[in-house]
N, C-alpha and C positions, 0 to 999 in steps of 0.2 A: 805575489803581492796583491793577491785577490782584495783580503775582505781586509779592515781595521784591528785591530787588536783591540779588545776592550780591556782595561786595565782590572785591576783585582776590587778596587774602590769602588768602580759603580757598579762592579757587580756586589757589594756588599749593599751599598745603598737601594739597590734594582730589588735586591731581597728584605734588607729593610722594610723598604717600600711596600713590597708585597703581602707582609707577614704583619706590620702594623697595624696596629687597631688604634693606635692614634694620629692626630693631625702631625705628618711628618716634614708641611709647610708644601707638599706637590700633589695636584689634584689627583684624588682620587678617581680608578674607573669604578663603576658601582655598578654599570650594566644599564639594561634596560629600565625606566620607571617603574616602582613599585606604588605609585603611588595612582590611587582611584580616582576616578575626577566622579565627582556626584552627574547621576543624571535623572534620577527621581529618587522618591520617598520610600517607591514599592524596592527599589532597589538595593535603597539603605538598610531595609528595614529585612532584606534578603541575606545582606553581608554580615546584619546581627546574627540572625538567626544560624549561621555558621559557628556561631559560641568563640568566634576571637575576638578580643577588644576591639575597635575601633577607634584612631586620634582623627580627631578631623578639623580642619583647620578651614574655619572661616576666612577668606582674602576677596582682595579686588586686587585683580591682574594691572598693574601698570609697574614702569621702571624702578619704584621705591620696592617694592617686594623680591626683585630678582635674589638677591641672598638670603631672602626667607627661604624660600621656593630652592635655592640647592640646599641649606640645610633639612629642610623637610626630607627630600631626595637624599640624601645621604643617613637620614636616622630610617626611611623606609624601608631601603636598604639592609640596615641592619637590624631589622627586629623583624625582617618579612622570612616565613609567612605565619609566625605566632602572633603577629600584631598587625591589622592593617592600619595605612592612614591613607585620607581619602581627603580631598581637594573640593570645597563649594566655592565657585565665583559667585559670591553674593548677588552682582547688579543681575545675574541673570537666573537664579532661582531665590529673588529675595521673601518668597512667601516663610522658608523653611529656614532664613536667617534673622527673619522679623520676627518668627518665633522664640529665637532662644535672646532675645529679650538684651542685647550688648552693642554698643552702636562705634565702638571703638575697632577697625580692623587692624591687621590682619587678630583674630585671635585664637585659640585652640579648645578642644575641650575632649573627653576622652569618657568614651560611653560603652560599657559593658556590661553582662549580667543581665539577660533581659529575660524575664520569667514573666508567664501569664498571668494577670491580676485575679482573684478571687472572687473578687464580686465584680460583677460584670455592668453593675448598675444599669440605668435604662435601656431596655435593650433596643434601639430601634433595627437592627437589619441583623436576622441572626449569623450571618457570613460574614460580621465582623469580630476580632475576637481582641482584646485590648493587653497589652503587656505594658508592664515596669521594667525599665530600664534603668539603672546606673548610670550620671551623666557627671563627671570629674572637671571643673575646670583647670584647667593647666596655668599655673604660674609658676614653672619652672623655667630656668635659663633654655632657650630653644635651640636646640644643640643632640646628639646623641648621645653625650652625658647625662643631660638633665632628664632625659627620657628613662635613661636608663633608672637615675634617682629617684624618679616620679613612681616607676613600674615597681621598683624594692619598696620605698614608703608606702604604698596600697596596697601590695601583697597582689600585683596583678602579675602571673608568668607570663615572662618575655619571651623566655629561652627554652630549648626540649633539656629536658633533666638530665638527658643521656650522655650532652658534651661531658 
């Protein structure tokens, strides 16, 4: 009379569970964070040039965001590592959140496709060199459905061809 017997049910549901790809109402494990926390420009601008999308989601870290913040986690999850997403706390890099020009948080936007521009117009330091970027804002459900609807409507691959 060692161990317990596990009935046949939870292990149907234990494999359920496992083999799911959708919300089966019990937390998911996902593993370690997939997701990037910003810590400069030169950074971002490093994780373009790797040629995967980029979602990045503007926030300010307090108690209202915490189920942003697992769904984030659970759609980074699922689309790592053909899609990154990447985490700026605002109040603390707000130069590169005052840029994109939106003052409502948390919000997302989705930047890929960055080619060198053509004209390089005035040059002042020739060691700088200027690219275009693709920058998508997101008004999908935030979710990893809507991500996934977001990535089909733009024709941006999520997934390797090969599953």
């Amino acid at each position: 009379m060692g161990q317990p017997s596990v009935s046949l049910l939870d292990k149907l549901v234990a494999s359920l569970h496992a083999t799911s790809k959708y919300y089966t109402g019990h937390p998911k494990d996902i593993g370690p964070s997939r997701i990037v926390d910003f810590t400069s420009e030169r950074h971002f601008v490093q994780l373009l040039h790797e040629g995967h999308p980029i979602v990045v989601a503007f926030t300010v870290r307090c108690p209202l965001t915490k189920h942003f913040d697992k769904v984030l986690e659970e759609a980074a999850s699922e689309f790592y590592p053909h899609i990154k997403f990447m985490r700026v706390e605002c109040p603390k890099y707000p130069g590169f959140c005052i840029a994109r020009q939106n003052k409502e948080y948390p919000f997302i936007e989705i930047f890929h496709s960055p080619q060198q521009t053509d004209s390089q117009g005035r040059m002042v330091d020739p060691n700088i060199t200027k690219y275009s970027v693709k920058v998508l804002p997101f008004t999908y459900d935030v979710s990893a459905y809507g991500f996934r609807e977001f990535f089909k409507r733009h024709k941006i691959h999520a997934f390797d061809l090969k599953k």
